[in-house]
C-alpha positions in Angstrom: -15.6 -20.4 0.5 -13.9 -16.9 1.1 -11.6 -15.7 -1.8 -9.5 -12.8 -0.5 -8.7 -11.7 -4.7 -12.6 -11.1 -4.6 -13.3 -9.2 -1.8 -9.9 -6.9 -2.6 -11.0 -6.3 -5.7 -14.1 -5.6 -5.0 -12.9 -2.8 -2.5 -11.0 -1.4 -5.5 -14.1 -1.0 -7.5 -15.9 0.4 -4.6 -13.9 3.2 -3.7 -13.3 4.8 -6.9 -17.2 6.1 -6.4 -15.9 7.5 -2.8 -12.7 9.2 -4.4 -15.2 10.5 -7.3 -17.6 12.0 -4.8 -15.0 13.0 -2.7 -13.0 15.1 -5.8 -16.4 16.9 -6.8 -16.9 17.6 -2.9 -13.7 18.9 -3.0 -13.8 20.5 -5.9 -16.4 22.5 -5.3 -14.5 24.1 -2.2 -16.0 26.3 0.4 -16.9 25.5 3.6 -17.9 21.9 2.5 -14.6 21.0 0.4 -12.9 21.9 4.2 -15.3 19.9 5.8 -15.0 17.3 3.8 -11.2 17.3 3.6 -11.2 17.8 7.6 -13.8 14.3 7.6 -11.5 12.4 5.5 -7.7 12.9 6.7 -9.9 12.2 10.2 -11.6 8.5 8.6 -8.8 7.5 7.5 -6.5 7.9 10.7 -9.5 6.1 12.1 -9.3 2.7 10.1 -5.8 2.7 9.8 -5.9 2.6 13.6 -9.1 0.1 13.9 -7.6 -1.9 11.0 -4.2 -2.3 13.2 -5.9 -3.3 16.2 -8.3 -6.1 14.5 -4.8 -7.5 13.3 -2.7 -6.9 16.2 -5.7 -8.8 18.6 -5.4 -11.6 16.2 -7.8 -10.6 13.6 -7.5 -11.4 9.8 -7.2 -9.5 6.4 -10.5 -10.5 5.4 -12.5 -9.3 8.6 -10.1 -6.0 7.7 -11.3 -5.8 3.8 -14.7 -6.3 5.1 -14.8 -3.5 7.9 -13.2 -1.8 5.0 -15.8 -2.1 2.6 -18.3 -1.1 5.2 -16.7 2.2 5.7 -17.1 2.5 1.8 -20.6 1.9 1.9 -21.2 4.3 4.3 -18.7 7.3 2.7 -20.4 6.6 -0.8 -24.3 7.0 1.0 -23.5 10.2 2.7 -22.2 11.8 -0.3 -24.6 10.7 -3.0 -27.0 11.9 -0.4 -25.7 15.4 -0.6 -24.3 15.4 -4.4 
């Protein structure tokens, strides 16, 4: 059975590691603080847009949160990778 309250919250732990990462990325400045702003503001427009079209084709929150989460795995990855 799918609970919703899970999955959110779950997302809400998640990305606190991204927004850490992100902060000390950013933090750090230089050429890879810009990047890394640049890559962000970009992501986000991107899954804003791909969250809007899931819904708008008739697609639910929870395929949403999980595409979500997904992008969250990825972001946290690529900058522990590089922290």
């Amino acid at each position: 059975m799918y609970n919703p309250f899970f999955s959110s919250f779950m997302l809400a732990i998640e990305v606190q590691r991204v927004i850490e990462l992100r902060l000390v990325r950013l933090a750090w400045g230089g050429r890879e603080g810009r990047a890394e702003m640049q890559s962000m503001v970009t992501e986000k427009v991107h899954a804003a847009g791909e969250a809007m079209t899931t819904l708008m084709l008739g697609g639910s929150p929870e395929t949403v949160i999980a595409r979500y989460r997904e992008h969250v795995a990825f972001n946290t990855k690529r900058l522990w990778a590089t922290a």
